[in-house]
N, C-alpha and C positions, 0 to 999 in steps of 0.2 A: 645533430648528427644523424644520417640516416641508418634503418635496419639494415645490416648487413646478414645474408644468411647464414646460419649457424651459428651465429653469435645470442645469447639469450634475452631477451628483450627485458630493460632496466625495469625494475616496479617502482613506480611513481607510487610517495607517502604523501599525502596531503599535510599541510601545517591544521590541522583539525581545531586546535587550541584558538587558534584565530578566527574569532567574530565572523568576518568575510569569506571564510574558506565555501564554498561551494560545498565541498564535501561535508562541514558541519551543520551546515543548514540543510540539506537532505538527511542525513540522519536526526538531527533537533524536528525533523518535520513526521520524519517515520516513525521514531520513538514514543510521540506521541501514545499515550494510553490508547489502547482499542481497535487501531488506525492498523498497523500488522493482522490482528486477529482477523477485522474486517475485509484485509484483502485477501486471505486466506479462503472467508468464506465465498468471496465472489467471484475465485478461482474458479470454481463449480458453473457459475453463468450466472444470468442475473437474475436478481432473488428481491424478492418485495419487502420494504419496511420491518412488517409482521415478522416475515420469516427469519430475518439476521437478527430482529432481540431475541426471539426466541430461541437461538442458536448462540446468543452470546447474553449466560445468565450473569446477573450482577450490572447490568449494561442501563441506562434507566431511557425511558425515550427523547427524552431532552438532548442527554449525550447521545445518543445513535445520530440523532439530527441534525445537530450540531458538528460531529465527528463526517459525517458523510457529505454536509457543507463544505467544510474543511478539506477535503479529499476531494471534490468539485471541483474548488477555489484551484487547488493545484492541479488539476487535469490529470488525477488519476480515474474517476470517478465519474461517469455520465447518469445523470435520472432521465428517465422516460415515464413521459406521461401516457398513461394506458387508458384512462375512462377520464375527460374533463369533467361530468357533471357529479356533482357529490352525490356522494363519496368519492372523492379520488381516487383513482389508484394508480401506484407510481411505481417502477423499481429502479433497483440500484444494476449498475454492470462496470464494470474495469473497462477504461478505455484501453486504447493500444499502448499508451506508457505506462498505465496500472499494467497491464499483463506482462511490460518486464520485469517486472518484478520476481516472478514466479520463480527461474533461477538462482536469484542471490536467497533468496527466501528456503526455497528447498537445499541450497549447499549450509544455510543455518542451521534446518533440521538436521539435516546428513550428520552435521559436526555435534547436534545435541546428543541424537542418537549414539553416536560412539564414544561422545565424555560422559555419558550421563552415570 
């Protein structure tokens, strides 16, 4: 049925419950430990290895690496190689589907802010 104007546009509920849902698997992927905090920090631009454990205490380097593979894998997450010769250096930056993020991320704040 198409929009008609004035009329309110219906809010689609995903069956979430269900394995297959799309919408459970993005959220089963963002809830991930770490994975929110991390995009939050790369919000900012893009930031080196060093700098986002040192921004996320409790975080061990294993998981940072791991975590940011992970965010890769799903093309939130681009590395860029800065210096081939070792020592490496590399950072992290949100591609264009990581930075939509920022949105739905900030209307979470907003709502923590005001139940907190």
């Amino acid at each position: 049925m198409p929009f008609r104007t004035g009329e309110p546009m219906a809010l689609v509920i995903p069956d979430v419950m269900e394995e297959s849902c799309a919408t459970r698997q993005a959220l089963e992927r963002l809830a991930a430990k770490w994975r929110v905090l991390l995009i939050y920090g790369l919000l900012a631009g893009p930031q080196r290895h060093a700098d986002l454990r040192r921004r996320l205490p409790g975080i061990t380097q294993k998981v940072l690496t791991e975590t940011l593979r992970g965010m890769e894998d799903d093309g939130l997450v681009e590395r860029r190689v800065l210096k081939d010769t070792a020592p490496q250096h590399v950072e992290y930056a949100l591609t264009p589907l990581g930075k939509t993020l920022q949105e739905p991320l900030s209307a979470i704040c907003a709502w923590a802010v005001e139940h907190a």
